[in-house]
TISEPA-570518 format. One line per field, with one value per residue (C-alpha): residue in three letters; y, x, z. Coordinates in Angstrom, 3 decimals. Last residue first. Layout:
REM TISEPA-570518
residu = (ALA;...)
north = (Y;...)
east = (X;...)
up = (Z;...)
***
This chain:
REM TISEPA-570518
residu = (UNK;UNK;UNK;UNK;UNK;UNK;UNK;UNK;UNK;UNK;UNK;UNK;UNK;UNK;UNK;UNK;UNK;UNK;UNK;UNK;UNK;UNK;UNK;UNK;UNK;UNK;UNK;UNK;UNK;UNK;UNK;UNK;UNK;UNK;UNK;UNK;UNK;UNK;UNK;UNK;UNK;UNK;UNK;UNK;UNK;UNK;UNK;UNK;UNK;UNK;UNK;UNK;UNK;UNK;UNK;UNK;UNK;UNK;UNK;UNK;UNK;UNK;UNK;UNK;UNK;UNK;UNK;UNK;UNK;UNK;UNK;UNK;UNK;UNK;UNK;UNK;UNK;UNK;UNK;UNK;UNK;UNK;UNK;UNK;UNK;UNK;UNK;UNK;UNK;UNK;UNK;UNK;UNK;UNK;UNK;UNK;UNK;UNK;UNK;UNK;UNK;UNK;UNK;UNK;UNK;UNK;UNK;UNK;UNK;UNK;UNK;UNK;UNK;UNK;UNK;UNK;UNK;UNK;UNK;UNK;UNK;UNK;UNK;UNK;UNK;UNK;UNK;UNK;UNK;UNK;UNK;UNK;UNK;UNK;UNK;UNK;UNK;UNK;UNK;UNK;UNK;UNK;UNK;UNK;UNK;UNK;UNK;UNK;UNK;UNK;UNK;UNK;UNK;UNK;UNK;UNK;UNK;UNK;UNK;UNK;UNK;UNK;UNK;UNK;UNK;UNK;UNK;UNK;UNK;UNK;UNK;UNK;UNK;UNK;UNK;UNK;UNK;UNK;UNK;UNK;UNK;UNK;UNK;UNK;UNK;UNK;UNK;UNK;UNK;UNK;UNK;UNK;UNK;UNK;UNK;UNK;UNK;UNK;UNK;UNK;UNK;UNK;UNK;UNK;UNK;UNK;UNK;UNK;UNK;UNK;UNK;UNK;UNK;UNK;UNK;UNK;UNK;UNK;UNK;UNK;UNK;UNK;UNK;UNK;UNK;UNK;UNK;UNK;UNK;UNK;UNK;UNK;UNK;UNK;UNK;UNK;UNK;UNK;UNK;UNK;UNK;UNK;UNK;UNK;UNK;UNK;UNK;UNK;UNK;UNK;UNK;UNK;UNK;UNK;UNK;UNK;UNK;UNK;UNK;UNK;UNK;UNK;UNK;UNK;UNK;UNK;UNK;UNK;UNK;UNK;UNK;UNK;UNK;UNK;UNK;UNK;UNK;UNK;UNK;UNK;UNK;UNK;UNK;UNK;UNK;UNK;UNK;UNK;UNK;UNK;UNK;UNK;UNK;UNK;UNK;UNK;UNK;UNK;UNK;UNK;UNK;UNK;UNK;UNK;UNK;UNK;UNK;UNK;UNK;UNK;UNK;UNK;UNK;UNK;UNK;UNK;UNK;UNK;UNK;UNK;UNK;UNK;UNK;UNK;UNK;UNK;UNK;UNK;UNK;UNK;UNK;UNK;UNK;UNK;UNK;UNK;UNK;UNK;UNK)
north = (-4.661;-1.751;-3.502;-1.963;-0.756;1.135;4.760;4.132;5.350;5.399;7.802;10.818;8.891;7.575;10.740;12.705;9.549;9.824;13.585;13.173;11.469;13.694;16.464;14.522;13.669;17.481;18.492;16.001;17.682;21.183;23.403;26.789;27.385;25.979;22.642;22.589;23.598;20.727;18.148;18.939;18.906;15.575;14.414;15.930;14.722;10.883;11.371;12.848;9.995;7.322;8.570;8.348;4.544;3.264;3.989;1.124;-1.906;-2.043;-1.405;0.276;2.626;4.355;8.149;9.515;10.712;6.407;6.122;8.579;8.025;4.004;5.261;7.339;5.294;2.560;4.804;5.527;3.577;3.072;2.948;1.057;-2.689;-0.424;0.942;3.922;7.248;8.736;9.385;6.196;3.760;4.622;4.533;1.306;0.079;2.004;0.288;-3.559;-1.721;-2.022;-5.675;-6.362;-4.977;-7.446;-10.242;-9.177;-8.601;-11.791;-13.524;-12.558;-13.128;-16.389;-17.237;-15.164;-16.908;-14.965;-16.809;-14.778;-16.977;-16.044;-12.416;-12.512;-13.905;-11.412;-8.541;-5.175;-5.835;-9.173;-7.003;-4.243;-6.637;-8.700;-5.298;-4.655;-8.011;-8.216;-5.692;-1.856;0.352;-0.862;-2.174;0.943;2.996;1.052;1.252;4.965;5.487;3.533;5.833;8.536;7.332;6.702;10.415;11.363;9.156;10.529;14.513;16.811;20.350;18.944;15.789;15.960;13.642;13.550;11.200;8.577;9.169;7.660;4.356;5.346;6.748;3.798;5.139;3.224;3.232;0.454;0.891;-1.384;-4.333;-6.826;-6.141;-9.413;-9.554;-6.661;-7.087;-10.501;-9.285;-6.316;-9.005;-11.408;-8.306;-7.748;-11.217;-11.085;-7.965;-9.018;-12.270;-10.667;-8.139;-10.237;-12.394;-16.201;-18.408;-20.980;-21.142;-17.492;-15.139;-17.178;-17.586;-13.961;-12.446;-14.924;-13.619;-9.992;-11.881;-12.602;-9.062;-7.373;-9.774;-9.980;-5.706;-5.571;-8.110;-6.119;-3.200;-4.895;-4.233;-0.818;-1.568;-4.762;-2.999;-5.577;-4.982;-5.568;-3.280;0.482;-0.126;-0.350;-2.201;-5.654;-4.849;-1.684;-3.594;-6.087;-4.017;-1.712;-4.630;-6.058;-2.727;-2.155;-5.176;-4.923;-1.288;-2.237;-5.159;-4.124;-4.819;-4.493;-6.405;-5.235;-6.044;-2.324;-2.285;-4.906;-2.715;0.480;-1.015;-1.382;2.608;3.112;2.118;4.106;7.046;7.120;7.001;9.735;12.199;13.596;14.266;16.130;18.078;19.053;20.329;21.442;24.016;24.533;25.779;28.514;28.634;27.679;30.380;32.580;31.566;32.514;32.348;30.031;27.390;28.071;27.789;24.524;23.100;24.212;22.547;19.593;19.290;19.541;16.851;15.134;15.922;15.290;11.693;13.089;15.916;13.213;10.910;13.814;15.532;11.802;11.145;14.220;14.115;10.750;11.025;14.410;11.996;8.890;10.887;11.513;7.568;6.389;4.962;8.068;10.915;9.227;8.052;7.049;5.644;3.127;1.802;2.398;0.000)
east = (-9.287;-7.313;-4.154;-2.426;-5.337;-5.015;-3.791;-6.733;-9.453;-12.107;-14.751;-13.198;-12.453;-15.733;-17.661;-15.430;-15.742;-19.585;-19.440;-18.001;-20.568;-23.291;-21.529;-20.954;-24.805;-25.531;-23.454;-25.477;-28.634;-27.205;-26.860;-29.760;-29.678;-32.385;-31.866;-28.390;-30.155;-32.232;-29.874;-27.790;-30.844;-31.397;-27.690;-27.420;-31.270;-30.360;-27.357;-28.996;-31.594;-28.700;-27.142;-30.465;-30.317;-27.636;-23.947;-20.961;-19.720;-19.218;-16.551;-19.043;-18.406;-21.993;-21.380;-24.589;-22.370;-22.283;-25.586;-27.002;-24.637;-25.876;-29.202;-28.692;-26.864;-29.609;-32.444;-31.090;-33.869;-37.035;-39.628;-37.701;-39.919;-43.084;-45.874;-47.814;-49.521;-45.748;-45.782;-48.210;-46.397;-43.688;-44.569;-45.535;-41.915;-40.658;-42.609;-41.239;-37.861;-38.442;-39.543;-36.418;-34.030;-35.601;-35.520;-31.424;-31.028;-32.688;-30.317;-27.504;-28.643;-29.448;-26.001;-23.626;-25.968;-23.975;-22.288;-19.674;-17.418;-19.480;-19.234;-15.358;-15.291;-17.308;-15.572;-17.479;-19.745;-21.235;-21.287;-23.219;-25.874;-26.043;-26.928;-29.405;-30.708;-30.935;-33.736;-34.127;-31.060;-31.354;-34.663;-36.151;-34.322;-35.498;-39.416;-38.942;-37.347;-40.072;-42.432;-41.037;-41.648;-44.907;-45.260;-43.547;-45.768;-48.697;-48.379;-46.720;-48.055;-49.255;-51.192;-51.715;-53.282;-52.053;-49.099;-51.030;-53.986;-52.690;-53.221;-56.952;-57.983;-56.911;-56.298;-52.628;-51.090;-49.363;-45.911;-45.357;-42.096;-43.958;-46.126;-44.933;-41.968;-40.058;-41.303;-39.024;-36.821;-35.880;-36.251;-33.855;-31.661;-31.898;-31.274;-28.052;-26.580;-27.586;-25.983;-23.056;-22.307;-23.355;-20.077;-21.382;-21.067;-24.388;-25.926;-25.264;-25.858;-28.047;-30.458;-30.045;-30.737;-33.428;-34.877;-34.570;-36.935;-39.652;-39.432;-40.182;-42.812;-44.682;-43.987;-45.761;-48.238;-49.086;-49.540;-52.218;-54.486;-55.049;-57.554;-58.623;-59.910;-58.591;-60.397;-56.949;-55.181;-55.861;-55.643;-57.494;-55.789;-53.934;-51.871;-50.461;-49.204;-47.520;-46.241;-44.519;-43.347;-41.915;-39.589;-38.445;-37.189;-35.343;-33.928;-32.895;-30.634;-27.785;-27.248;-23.435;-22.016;-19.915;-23.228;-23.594;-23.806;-26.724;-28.609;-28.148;-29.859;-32.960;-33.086;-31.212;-34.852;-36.650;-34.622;-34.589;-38.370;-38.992;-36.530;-37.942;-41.139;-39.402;-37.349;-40.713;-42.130;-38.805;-39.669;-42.917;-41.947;-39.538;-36.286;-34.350;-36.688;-33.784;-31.335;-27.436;-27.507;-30.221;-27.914;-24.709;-26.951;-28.539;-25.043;-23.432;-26.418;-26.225;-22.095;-22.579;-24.918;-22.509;-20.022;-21.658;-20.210;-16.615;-16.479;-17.339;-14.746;-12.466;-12.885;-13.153;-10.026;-7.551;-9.836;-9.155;-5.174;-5.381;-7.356;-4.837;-2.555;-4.893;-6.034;-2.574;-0.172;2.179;1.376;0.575;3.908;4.145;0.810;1.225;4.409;2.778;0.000)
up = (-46.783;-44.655;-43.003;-40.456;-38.764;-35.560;-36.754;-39.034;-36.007;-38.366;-38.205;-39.174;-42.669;-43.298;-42.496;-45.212;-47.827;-47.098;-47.337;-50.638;-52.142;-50.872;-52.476;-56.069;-55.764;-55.149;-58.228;-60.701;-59.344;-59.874;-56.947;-56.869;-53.377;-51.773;-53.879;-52.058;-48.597;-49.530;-49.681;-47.043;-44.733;-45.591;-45.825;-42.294;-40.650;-41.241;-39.705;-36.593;-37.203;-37.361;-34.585;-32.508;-33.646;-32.584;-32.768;-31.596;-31.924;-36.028;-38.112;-40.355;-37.329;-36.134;-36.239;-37.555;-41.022;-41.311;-40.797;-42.932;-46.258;-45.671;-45.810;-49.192;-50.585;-49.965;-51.134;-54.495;-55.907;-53.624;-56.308;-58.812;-59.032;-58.689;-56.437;-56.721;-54.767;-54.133;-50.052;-49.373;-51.417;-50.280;-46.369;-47.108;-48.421;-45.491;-43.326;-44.852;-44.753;-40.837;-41.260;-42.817;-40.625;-37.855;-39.796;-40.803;-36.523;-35.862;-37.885;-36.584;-33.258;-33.819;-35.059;-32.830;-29.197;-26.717;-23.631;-22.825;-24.920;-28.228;-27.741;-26.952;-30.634;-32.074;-30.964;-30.831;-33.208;-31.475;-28.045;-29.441;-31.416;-28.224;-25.596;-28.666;-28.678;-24.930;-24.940;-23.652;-25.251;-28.957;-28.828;-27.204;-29.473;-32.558;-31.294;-30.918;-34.278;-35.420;-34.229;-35.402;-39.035;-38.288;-37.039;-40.333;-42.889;-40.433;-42.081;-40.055;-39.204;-35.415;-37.120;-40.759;-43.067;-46.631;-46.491;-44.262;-46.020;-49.485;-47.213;-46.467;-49.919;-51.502;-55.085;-55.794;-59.225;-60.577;-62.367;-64.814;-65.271;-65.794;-62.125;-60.741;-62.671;-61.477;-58.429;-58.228;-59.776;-57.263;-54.568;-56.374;-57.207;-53.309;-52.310;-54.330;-52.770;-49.001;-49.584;-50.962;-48.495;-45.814;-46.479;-47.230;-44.199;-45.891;-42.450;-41.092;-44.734;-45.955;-42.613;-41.943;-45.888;-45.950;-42.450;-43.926;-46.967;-44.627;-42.409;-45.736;-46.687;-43.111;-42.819;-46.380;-45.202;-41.764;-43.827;-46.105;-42.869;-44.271;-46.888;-48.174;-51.534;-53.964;-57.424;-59.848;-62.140;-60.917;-56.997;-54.099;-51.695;-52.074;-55.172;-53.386;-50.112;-52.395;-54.574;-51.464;-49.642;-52.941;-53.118;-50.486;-50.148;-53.271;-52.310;-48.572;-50.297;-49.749;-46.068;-44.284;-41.433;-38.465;-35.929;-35.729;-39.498;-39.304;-36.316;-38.779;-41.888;-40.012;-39.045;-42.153;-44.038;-41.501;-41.680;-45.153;-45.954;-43.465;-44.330;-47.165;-44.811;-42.391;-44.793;-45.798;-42.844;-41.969;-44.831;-43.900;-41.002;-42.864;-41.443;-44.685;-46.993;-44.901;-48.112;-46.757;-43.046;-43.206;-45.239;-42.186;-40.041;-40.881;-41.569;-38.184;-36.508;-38.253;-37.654;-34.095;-33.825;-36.028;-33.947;-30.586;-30.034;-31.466;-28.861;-25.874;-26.774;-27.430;-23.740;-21.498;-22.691;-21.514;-18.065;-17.591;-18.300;-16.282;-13.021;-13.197;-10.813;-8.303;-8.237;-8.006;-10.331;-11.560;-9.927;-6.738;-5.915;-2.019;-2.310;-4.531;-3.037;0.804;0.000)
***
């Protein structure tokens, strides 16, 4: 006891305290940086257009965001697991046909109204559990299982409708963009609400604690007694049924359903949880990263349509930013070899 307390500046609790202090000061300046960063950036665009503070305005980057944030919502608990899912678009996809073949429509006489949801979440959450049960059982990287059961999704609507866009009329799902609760329309509320949902899974259930623990080093995972497999697979279900919503929320936002309706969606995800801070590394983020991230690229995007950029400009932008976000994310001074 006297050795460690004869030389507290080097061992001892007082002289621990500046190495804490030194730590705790970064760690906490990178978790707020993209908070940071969306504040700066919605300034910065009011500063030069004022239309930027309109309410309507967020009303609409509200709405644009809505689709996104519940497709990287899904997409985020995969990337926390060190994995990645492409196929968001397919899945997207055959949710929304199926949802707008079963209501009223202008090719068939369905009219089964809104409890067609609960198929488009079944279909999405279906072909997630694909994606998990390929991926584990057959070992193949995530990457491509996720990239081949999207073009088989994508196909697969493809086919169904022959390649034609079908055009929904149900006055109750076309509701959900059109009714407004508080200045938002429900598409945004039931957006929210699965932001809520993911939060409460990430910080609430085992699965998130799991998802955490896988990222962070599979192998220790497995000796403390996690279940990898399951767990993997739950989490590509589970990432299914939220593009499932978004597949609804599609349908409900653009009055039709095709094979293409949520192209450019993935980039666009990915983009959002990457800026939120979650490491495609894995181990860390969740999913109020994801909506901060969700809410840069957004807010990016309009400020650029705001003020005057070029389409083909904007996708350069939102390009870069992912390469920017990438590289203040990683912690390279670790990695000796970057695959």
């Amino acid at each position: 006891m006297n050795r460690l307390t004869a030389a507290p500046g080097r061992g001892g609790v007082h002289g621990s305290t500046p190495g804490v202090h030194a730590l705790v000061a970064p760690q906490t300046l990178r978790r707020l940086a993209p908070l940071i960063v969306l504040i700066v950036l919605g300034l910065a665009i009011g500063a030069v257009n004022r239309d930027f503070f309109d309410p309507m305005n967020f009303a609409r980057i509200a709405v644009a965001a809505a689709i996104p944030l519940t497709i990287a919502l899904g997409g985020t608990y995969v990337i926390q697991l060190g994995s990645i899912d492409l196929s968001a678009e397919g899945i997207v996809a055959v949710a929304a046909i199926a949802v707008s073949m079963l209501v009223e429509n202008s090719i068939n006489d369905n009219h089964f109204g809104l409890w067609t949801v609960g198929v488009a979440v079944a279909a999405g959450l279906a072909l997630g559990l694909a994606n998990g049960v390929l991926h584990v059982l057959l070992r193949i990287p995530s990457f491509i299982t996720t990239l081949a059961v999207g073009f088989i999704a994508t196909g697969i609507g493809t086919a169904w409708l022959s390649g034609n866009t079908i055009r929904v009329t149900d006055s109750g799902l076309r509701g959900l963009a059109i009714t407004r609760y508080l200045g938002l329309p429900l598409t945004v509320w039931i957006a929210i609400a699965c932001l809520v949902v993911a939060w409460a899974v990430s910080r609430h259930t085992l699965l998130g604690r799991h998802v955490l623990a896988i990222g962070g080093g599979e192998e220790l995972a497995r000796l403390n007694g996690v279940r990898v497999r399951q767990v993997r697979i739950a989490v590509f279900a589970l990432a299914g049924a939220f593009y499932g919503v978004a597949g609804v929320l599609a349908v409900a936002q653009y009055g039709q359903g095709h094979a293409l309706i949520a192209n450019g969606q993935l980039f666009v995800a990915i983009t959002a949880i990457v800026v939120g801070g979650t490491s495609l590394a894995g181990g860390n983020g969740g999913p109020l990263n994801t909506l901060v991230g969700t809410l840069i690229v957004v807010v990016l995007a309009n400020g650029m349509v705001l003020l005057g950029v070029p389409p083909y400009v904007q996708q350069g932008i939102q390009g870069a930013l992912i390469i920017l976000a990438v590289t203040l994310a990683l912690n390279r001074s670790r990695k000796h070899i970057v695959k």
